[in-house]
C-alpha positions as CSV (number, residue, x, y, z in Angstrom):
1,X,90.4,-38.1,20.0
2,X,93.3,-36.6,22.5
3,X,92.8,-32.8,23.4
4,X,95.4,-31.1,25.1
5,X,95.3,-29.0,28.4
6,X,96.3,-25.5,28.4
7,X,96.7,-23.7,31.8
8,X,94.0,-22.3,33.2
9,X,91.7,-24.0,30.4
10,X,88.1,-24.7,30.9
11,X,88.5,-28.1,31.8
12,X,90.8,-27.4,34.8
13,X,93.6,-29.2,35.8
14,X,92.2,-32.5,36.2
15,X,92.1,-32.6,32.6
16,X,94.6,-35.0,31.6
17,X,93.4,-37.4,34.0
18,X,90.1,-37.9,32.8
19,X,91.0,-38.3,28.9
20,X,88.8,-37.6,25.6
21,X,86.5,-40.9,26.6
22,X,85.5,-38.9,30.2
23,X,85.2,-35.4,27.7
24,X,82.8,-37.3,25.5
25,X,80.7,-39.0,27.8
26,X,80.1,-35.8,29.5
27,X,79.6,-34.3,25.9
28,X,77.1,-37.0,25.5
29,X,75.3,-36.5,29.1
30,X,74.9,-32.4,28.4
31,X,73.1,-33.4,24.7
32,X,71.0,-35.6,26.4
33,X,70.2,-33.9,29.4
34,X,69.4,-30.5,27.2
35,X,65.9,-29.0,27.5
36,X,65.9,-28.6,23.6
37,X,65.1,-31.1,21.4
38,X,68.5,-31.9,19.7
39,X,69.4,-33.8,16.6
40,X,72.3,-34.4,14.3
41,X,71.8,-35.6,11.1
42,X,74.6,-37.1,8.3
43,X,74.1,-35.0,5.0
44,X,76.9,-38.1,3.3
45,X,74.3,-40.3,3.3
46,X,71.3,-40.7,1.5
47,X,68.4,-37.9,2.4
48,X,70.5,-36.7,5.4
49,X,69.0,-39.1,8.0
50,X,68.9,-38.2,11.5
51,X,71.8,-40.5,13.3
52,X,71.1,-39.1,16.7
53,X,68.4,-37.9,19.0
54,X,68.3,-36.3,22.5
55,X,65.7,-37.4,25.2
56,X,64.1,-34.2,25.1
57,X,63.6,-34.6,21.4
58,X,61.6,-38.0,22.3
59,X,59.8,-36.2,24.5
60,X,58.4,-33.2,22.4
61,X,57.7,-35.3,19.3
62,X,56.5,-38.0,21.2
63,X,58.4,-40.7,19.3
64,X,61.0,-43.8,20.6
65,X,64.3,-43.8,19.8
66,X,64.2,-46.6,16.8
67,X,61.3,-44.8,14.7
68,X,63.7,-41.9,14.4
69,X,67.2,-42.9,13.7
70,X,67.1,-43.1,10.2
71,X,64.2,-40.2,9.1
72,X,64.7,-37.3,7.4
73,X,63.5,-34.6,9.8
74,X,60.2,-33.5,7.7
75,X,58.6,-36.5,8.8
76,X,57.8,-34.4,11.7
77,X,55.8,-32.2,8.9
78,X,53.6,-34.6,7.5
79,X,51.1,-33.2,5.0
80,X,51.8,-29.9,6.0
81,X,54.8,-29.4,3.7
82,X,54.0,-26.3,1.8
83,X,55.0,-24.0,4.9
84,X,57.3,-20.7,3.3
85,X,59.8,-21.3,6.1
86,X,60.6,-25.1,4.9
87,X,62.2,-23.5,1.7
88,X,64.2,-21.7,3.3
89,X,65.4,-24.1,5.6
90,X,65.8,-26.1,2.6
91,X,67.9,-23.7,0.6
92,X,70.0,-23.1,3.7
93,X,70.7,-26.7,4.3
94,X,71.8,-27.4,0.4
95,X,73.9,-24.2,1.0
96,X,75.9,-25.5,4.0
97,X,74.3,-22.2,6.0
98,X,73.1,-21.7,9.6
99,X,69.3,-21.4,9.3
100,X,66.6,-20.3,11.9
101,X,63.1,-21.3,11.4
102,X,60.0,-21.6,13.0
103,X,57.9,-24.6,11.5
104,X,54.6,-26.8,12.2
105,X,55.6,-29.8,13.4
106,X,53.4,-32.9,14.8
107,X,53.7,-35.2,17.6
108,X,53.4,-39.2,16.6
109,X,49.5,-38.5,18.0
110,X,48.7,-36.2,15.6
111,X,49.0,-32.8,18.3
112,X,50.4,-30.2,16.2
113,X,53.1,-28.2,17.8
114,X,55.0,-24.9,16.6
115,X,58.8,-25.7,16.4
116,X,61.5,-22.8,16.7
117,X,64.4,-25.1,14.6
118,X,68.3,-23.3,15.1
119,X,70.3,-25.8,12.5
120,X,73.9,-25.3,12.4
121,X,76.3,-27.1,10.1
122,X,79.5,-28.9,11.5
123,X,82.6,-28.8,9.4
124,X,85.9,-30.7,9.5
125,X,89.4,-29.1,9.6
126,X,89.2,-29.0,5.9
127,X,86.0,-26.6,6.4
128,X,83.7,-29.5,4.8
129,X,80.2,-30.1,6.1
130,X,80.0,-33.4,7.9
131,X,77.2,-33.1,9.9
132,X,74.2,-30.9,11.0
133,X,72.7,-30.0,14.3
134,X,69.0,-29.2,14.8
135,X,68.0,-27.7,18.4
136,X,64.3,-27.5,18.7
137,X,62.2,-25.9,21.2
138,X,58.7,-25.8,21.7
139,X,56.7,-22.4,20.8
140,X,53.1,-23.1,21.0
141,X,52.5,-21.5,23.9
142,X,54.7,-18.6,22.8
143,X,52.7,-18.4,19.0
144,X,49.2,-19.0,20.5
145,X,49.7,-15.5,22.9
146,X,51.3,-14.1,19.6
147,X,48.0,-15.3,17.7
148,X,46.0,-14.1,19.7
149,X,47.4,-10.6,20.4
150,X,47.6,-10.5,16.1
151,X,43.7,-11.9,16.4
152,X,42.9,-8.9,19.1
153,X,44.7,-6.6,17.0
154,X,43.1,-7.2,13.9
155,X,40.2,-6.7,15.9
156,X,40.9,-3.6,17.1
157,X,42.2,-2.7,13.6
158,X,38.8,-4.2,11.8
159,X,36.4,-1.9,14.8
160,X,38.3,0.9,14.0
161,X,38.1,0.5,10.4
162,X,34.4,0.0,10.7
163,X,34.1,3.3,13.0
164,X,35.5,5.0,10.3
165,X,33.3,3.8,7.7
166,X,30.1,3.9,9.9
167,X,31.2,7.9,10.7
168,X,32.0,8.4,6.9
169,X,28.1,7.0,6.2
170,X,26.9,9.0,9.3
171,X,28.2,12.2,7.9
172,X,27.0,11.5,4.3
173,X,23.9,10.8,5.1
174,X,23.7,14.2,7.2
175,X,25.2,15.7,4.4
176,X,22.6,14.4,2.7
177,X,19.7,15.4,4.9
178,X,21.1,19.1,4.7
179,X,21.1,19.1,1.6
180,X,18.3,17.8,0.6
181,X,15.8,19.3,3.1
182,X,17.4,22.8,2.7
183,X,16.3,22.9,-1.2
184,X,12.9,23.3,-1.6
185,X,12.1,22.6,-5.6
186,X,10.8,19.5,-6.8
187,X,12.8,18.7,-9.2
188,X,15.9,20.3,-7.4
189,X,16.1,17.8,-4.6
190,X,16.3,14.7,-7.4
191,X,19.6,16.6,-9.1
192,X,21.2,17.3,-5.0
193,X,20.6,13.4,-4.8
194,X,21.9,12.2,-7.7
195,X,25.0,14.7,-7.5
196,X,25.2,13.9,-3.8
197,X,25.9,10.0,-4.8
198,X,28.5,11.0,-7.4
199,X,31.4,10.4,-6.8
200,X,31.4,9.5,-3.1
201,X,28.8,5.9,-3.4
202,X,28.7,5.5,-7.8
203,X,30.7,6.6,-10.9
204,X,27.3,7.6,-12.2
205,X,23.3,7.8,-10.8
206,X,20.1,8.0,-12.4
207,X,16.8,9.0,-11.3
208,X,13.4,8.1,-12.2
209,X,10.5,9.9,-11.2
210,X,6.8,8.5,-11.8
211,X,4.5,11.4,-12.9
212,X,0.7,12.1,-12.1
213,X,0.4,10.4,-15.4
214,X,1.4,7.1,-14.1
215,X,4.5,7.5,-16.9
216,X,8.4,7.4,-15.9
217,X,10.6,10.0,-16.7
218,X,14.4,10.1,-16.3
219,X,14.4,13.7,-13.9
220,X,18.3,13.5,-13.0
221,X,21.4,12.3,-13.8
222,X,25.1,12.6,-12.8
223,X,28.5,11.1,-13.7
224,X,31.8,11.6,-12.1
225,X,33.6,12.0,-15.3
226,X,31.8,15.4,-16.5
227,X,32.9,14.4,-20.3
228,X,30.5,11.5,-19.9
229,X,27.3,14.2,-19.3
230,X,26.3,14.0,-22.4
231,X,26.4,10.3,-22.8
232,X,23.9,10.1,-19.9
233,X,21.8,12.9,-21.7
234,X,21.0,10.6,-24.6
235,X,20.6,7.6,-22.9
236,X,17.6,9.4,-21.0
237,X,16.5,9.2,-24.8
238,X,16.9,5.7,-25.4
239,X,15.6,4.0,-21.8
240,X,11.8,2.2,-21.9
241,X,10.1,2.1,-19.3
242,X,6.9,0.5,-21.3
243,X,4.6,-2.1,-19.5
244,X,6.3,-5.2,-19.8
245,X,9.9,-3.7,-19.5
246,X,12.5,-6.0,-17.6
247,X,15.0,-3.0,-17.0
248,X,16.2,-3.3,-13.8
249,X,15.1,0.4,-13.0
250,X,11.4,-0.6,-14.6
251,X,11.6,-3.9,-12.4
252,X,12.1,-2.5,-9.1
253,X,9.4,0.3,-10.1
254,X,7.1,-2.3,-10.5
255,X,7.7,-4.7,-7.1
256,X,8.8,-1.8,-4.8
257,X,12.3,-3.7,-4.2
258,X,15.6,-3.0,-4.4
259,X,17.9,-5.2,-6.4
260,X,22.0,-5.3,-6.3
261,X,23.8,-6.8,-9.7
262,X,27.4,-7.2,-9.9
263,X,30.0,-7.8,-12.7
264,X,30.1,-11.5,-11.8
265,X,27.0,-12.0,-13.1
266,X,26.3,-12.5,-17.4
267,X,24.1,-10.0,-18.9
268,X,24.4,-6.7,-16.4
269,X,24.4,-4.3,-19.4
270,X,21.7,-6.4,-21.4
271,X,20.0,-5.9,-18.1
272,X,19.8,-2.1,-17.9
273,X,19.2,-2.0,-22.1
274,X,16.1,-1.4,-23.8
275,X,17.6,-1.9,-27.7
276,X,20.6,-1.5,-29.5
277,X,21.6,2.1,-29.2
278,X,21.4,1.7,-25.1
279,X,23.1,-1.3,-24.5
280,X,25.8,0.6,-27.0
281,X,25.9,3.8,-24.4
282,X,25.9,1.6,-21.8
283,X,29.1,-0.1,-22.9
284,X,30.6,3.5,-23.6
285,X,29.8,4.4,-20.2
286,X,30.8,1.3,-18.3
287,X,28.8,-1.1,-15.9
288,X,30.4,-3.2,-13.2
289,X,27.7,-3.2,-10.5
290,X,25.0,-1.8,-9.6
291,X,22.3,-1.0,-6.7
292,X,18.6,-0.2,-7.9
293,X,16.7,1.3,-4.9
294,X,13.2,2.4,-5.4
295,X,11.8,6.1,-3.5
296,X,9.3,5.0,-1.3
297,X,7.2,7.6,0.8
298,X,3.6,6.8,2.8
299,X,3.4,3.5,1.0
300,X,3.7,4.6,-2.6
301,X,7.1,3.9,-5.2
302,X,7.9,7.7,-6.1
303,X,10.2,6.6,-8.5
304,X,13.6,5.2,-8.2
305,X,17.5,5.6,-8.0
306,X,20.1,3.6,-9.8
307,X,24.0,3.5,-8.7
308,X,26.3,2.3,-11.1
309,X,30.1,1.4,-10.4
310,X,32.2,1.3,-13.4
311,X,35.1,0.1,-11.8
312,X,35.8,-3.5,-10.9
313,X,37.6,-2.6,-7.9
314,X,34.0,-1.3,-6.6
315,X,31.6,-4.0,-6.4
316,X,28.4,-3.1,-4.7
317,X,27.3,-5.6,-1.3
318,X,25.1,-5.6,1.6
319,X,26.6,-2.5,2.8
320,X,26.2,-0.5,0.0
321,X,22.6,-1.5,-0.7
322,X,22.1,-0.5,3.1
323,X,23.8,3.2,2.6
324,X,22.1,3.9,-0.9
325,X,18.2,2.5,0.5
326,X,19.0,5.2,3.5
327,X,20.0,8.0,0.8
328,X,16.8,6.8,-1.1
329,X,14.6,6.8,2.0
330,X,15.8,10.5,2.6
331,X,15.2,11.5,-1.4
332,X,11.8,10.3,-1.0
333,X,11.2,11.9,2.2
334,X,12.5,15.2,0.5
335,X,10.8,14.3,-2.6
336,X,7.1,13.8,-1.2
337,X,8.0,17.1,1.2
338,X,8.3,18.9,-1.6
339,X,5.3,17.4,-3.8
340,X,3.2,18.3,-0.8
341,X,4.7,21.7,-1.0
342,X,4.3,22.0,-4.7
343,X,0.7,20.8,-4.0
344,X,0.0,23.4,-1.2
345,X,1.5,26.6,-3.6
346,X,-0.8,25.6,-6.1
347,X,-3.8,25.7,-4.4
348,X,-2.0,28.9,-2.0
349,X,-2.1,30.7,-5.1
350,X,-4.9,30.1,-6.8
351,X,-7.0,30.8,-3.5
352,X,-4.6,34.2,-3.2
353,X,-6.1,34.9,-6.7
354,X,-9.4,34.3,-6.3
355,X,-9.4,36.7,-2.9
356,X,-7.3,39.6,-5.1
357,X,-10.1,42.5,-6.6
358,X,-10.7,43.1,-10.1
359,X,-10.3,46.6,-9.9
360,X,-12.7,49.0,-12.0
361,X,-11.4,51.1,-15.0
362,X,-11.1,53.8,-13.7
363,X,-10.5,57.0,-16.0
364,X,-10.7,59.9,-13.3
365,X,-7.4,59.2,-11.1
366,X,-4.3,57.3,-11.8
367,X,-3.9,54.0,-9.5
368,X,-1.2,51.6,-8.4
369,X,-1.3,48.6,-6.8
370,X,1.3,45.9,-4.9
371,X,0.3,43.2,-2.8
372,X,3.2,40.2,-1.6
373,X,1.9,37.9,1.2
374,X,4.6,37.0,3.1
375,X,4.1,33.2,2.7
376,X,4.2,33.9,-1.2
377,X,4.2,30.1,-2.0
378,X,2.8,28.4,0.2
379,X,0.3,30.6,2.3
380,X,-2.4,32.8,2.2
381,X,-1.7,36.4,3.1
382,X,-3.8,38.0,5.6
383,X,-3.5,41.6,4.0
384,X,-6.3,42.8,1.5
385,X,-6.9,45.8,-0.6
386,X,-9.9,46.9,-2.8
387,X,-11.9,49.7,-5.0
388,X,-15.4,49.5,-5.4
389,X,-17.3,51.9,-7.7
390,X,-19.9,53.1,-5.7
391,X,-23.8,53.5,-7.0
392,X,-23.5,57.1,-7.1
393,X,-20.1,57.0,-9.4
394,X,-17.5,57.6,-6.0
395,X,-14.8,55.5,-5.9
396,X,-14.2,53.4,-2.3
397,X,-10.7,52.6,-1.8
398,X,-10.1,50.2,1.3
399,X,-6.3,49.0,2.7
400,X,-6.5,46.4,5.5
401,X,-4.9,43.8,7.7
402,X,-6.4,40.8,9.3
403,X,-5.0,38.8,12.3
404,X,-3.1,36.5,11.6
405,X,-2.5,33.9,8.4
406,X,-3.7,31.1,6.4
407,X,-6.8,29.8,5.8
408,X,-8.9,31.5,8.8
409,X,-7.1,34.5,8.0
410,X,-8.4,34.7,4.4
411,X,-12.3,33.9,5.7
412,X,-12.0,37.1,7.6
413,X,-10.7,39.0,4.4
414,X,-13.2,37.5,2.5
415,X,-15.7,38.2,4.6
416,X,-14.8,42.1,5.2
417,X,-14.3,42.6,1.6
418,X,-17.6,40.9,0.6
419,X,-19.4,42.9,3.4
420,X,-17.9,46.5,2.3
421,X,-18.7,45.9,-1.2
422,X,-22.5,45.0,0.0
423,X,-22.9,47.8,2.2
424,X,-21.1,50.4,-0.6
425,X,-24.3,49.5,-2.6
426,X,-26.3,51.6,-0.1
427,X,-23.7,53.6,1.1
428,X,-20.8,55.7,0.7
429,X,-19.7,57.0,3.9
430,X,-16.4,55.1,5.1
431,X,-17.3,56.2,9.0
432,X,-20.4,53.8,8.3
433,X,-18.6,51.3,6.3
434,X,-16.7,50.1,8.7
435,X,-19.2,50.1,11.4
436,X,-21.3,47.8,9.4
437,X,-18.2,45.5,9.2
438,X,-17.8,45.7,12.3
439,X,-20.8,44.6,13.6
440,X,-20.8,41.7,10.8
441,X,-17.6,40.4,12.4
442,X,-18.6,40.3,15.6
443,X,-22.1,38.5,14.4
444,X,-20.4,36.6,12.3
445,X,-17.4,35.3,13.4
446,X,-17.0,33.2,17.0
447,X,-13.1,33.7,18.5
448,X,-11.4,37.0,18.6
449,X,-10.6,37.5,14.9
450,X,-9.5,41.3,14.4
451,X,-9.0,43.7,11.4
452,X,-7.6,47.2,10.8
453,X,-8.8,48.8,7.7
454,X,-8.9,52.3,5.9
455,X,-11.6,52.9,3.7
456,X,-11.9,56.4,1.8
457,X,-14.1,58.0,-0.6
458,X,-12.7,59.7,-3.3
459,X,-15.2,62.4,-5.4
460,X,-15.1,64.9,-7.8
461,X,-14.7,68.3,-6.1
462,X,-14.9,72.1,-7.6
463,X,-11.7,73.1,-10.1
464,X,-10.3,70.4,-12.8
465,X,-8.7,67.0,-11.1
466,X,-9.2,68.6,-8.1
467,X,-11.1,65.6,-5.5
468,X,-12.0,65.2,-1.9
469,X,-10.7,62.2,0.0
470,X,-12.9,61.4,2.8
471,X,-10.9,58.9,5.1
472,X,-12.1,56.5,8.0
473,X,-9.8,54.2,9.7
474,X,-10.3,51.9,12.4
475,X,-6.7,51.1,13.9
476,X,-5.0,51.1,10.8
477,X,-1.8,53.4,10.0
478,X,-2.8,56.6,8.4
479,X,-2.4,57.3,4.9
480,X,-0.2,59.8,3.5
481,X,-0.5,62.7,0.5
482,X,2.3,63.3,-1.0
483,X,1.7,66.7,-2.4
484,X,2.3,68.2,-6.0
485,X,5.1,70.6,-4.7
486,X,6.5,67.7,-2.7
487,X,5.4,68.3,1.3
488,X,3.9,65.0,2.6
489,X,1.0,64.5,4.9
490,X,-0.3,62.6,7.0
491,X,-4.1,61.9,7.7
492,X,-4.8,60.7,11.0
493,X,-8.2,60.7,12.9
494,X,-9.7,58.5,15.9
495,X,-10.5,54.4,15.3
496,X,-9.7,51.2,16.6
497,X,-9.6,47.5,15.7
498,X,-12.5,46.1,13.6
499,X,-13.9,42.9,15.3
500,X,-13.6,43.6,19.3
501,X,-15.5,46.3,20.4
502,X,-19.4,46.9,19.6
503,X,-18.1,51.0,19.0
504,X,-15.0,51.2,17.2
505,X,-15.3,54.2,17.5
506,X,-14.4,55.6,13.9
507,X,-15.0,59.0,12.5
508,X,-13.9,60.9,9.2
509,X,-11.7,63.2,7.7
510,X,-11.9,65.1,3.9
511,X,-8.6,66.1,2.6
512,X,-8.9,67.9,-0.7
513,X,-6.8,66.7,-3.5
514,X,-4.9,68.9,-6.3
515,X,-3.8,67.9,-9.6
516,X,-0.9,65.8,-8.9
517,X,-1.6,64.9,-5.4
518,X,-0.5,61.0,-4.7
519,X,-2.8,59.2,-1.5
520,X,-0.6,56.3,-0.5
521,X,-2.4,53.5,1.8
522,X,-0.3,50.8,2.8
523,X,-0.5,47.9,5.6
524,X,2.2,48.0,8.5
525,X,4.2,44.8,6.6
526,X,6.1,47.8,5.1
527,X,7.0,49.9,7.9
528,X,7.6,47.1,10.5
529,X,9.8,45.0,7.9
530,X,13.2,44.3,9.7
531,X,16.6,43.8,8.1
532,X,19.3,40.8,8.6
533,X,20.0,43.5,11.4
534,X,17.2,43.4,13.5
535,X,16.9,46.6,12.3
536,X,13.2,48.3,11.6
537,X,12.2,50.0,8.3
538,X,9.7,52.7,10.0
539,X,8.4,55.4,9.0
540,X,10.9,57.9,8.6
541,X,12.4,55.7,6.0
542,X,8.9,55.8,4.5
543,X,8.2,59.8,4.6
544,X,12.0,59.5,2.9
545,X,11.4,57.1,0.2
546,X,7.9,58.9,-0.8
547,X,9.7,62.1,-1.1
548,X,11.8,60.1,-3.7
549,X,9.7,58.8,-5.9
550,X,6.4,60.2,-5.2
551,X,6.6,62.4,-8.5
552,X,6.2,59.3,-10.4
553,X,3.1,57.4,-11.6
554,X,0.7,55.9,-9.3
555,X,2.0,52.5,-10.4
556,X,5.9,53.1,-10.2
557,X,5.3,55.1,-6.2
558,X,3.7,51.5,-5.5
559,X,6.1,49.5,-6.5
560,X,9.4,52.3,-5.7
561,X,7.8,51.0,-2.0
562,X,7.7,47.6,-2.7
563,X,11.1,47.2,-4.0
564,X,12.4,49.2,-1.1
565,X,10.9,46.7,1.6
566,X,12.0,43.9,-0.3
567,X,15.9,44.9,-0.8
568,X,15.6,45.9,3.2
569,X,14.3,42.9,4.3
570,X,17.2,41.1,2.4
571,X,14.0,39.1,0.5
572,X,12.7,37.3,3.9
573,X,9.8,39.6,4.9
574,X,8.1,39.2,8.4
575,X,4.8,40.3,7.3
576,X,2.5,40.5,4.7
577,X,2.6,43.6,2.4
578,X,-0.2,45.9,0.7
579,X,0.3,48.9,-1.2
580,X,-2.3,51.2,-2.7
581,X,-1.9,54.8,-4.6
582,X,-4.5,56.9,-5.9
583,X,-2.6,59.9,-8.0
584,X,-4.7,63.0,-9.5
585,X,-3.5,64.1,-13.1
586,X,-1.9,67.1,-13.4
């Protein structure tokens, strides 16, 4: 081959000296001396063997000379000849193209290396292809750093992601305990948790409840797709929950575990059927997986809840069994709560009955009554009222307010209403009344346990409905008359707290009552009620309010009071609340 020199060429001036055989043995020493692997391979003959290697090549690969020449380069693959990037080297070498690639190659021992291959075709003056060059360089080091910074960062990607998830549980599940804990029915805290699982852990939920009974009934139910409601509605009809059952619901009912199902499994919808008509809702409303948890609370299976995914994109696994036995461990929790609650009103109220008078007929006067303990579900008010027809045909009214509530509370009303009723069946006067109680509270009763009462006589006096009210009160608000032509007064007189001194100190008073004169008595719960405000009810607002309504019956000025305290307390009184009104007919 005979290049010529050009002035100033590359080659410099010495060219024409040296001659193509110096150019190509310099060629030749470049190639060979490269730090890249090099290779040229001859695509005219059969499977385009290599017909030349560099030393570096031999070095990387690990190979001699003689067991190369000759090879098609995917020797260097192996096994390992389903990479993506071999087609495309492929299709660029059957194309004649330039191609860059990086490739799996492996050493003669076996050492797998990562190979960045450059292969450029070489064409003659015709522009036909008559070799091709590979130039190889080792990456491994290079594609181990990138490895591991794509290991690291799917790392950091996966902790993340799981951050996010464990904060989305997190804040369900204090969703959850707000919502749950902040309803107080029975029956309402099993619809918040099945509507609090739909949509955000099933497509649909059912709850099972086990009664006093012993039987199971289906006591909620929610799907995602509100068409499907009624669907739901008459599967309730449908499910068994018979001894001898093998529903999954009735399974983990009976061993107290939880059980996940998926769709991979045969016979998930058999599973939840108990007959025909079931297993043909079932289908209608569609079962991919499911988690059965069972409602667990101080060692006993309350029932149980049921998740169902309808979509196979949303199989249920460990995770979701962990995030729906933590929603059931808070149903449960809320569920007993309110049981205990349930429990506790019951036997609140019937005690609060049994402590309420029977009041006499009582032909003579008109009489209203209110009473609403402030704990009106769940404790026992400390306020107490009565009227006791006396021996000698007086009526004894008595208003009063024990210290404090609950249980002791409503000892010490019982015990100062069963004492006044005793001593009213030897006497009348209220002055001595309420001495006798006090001196049976201070025999009878050990810590500092307090009342303040009113008691009054009311008798027949000269003139038609015309009566005398003879009032004793020891450290109770005075009662008021509201009079026929609408003045109101009070009737106040010296006493103090039943239960703490051996003199209370009580005297009396008669006020004369005229045909449609009203005595109110009432316990401080109504002029001490407070609004949202902070504001107090007291007993201007009172002495207003009677003025009002205290033309009405007995019964309506009672409850005109009542009503009053409850719409100023916004429903959430502080205290407990007693209301009693004796009215002479006109």
């Amino acid at each position: 081959m005979r290049m010529e020199k050009s002035p100033g060429g590359i080659f410099g001036s010495s060219w024409n000296q040296r001659g193509a055989e110096e150019l190509r043995l310099l060629l030749d020493r470049a190639v060979s001396a490269s730090y890249n692997g090099i290779v040229i391979s001859d695509p005219s003959l059969p499977d385009n063997p290599i017909i030349y290697a560099n030393r570096s090549f031999m070095r990387t690969t690990g190979y001699e000379f003689d067991e190369v020449i000759g090879e098609n380069c995917r020797f260097l693959q192996r096994d390992d000849n389903e990479q993506p990037a071999l087609d495309e080297l492929r299709e660029a070498i059957a194309g004649g193209r330039e191609c860059r690639a990086v490739i799996r190659n492996y050493k003669k021992n076996g050492e797998m290396f990562w190979n960045e291959l450059y292969v450029s075709p070489v064409l003659d003056d015709d522009g036909e292809v008559t070799n091709f060059i590979g130039v190889q360089h080792d990456v491994t080091e290079r594609k181990e750093v990138e490895e591991e910074r794509d290991l690291l960062l799917a790392r950091e990607q996966l902790a993340k992601a799981e951050a996010v998830a464990a904060r989305r549980r997190l804040s369900f599940l204090v969703e959850a305990d707000n919502i749950l804990l902040s309803s107080v029915g029975f029956f309402e805290r099993l619809r918040d948790t099945a509507r609090l699982a739909v949509p955000a852990l099933a497509d649909w939920c059912l709850v099972d409840i086990v009664e006093d009974d012993g039987g199971v009934v289906q006591a909620a139910a929610s799907h995602a797709d509100e068409g499907k409601h009624e669907l739901l509605r008459e599967l309730q009809r449908h499910r068994s929950f018979e001894e001898g059952s093998n529903g999954v619901a009735a399974r983990v009912l009976r061993t107290g575990k939880a059980e996940t199902i998926s769709g991979e499994e045969k016979g998930i919808v058999e599973d939840l059927a108990s007959g025909e008509e079931s297993l043909r809702l079932l289908g209608e409303l569609g079962v991919s997986s499911l988690v059965s948890v069972p409602l667990l609370a101080r060692g006993r299976v309350l029932g149980v809840v049921t998740l169902v995914s309808s979509s196979p994109e949303r199989i249920y696994g460990d995770e979701d069994l962990a995030l729906a036995e933590s929603l059931a461990y808070r149903c449960a929790l809320a569920v007993d709560n309110a049981g205990l609650y349930r429990e506790r009103s019951r036997i609140a109220r019937t005690l609060q009955r049994s402590l309420l008078p029977r009041l006499p007929e009582v032909g003579e006067v008109d009489v209203g009554v209110e009473y609403l303990p402030l704990g009106e579900e769940t404790e026992i008010g400390g306020d107490f009222y009565d009227l006791i027809r006396a021996p000698n045909g007086s009526l004894i009214a008595v208003v009063g307010d024990v210290c404090g509530k609950g249980p002791d509370a409503a000892a010490v009303a019982a015990l100062s209403r069963y004492t006044i009723q005793a001593v009213v069946m030897n006497e009348d006067s209220p002055a001595k009344i309420l001495s006798a109680l006090n001196k049976a509270m201070l025999r009878q009763l050990d810590d500092l346990k307090f009342s303040t009462i009113t008691c009054a006589r009311l008798e027949k006096a000269e003139g038609e409905n015309t009566f005398d009210l003879t009032v004793s009160r020891g450290g109770h608000p005075a009662p008021l008359v509201h009079r026929f032509d609408g003045r109101i007064e009070k009737i106040e007189m010296p006493g103090r707290v039943l239960g703490v001194f051996d003199d209370p100190g009580v005297e009396e008073r008669v006020v004369r009552l005229f045909p449609g004169d009203a005595a109110v008595f009432y316990t401080d719960g109504l002029t001490e009620a407070r609004a949202p405000d902070g504001s107090l009810f007291g007993e201007e607002r009172l002495l207003d309010l009677l003025r009002e309504c205290g033309e009405g019956k007995a019964a309506e000025i009672a409850e005109c009071l009542k009503d009053a305290v409850h719409d100023f307390d916004d429903g959430v009184p502080l205290d407990d609340l007693a209301v009693l009104v004796l009215k002479t007919p006109k």
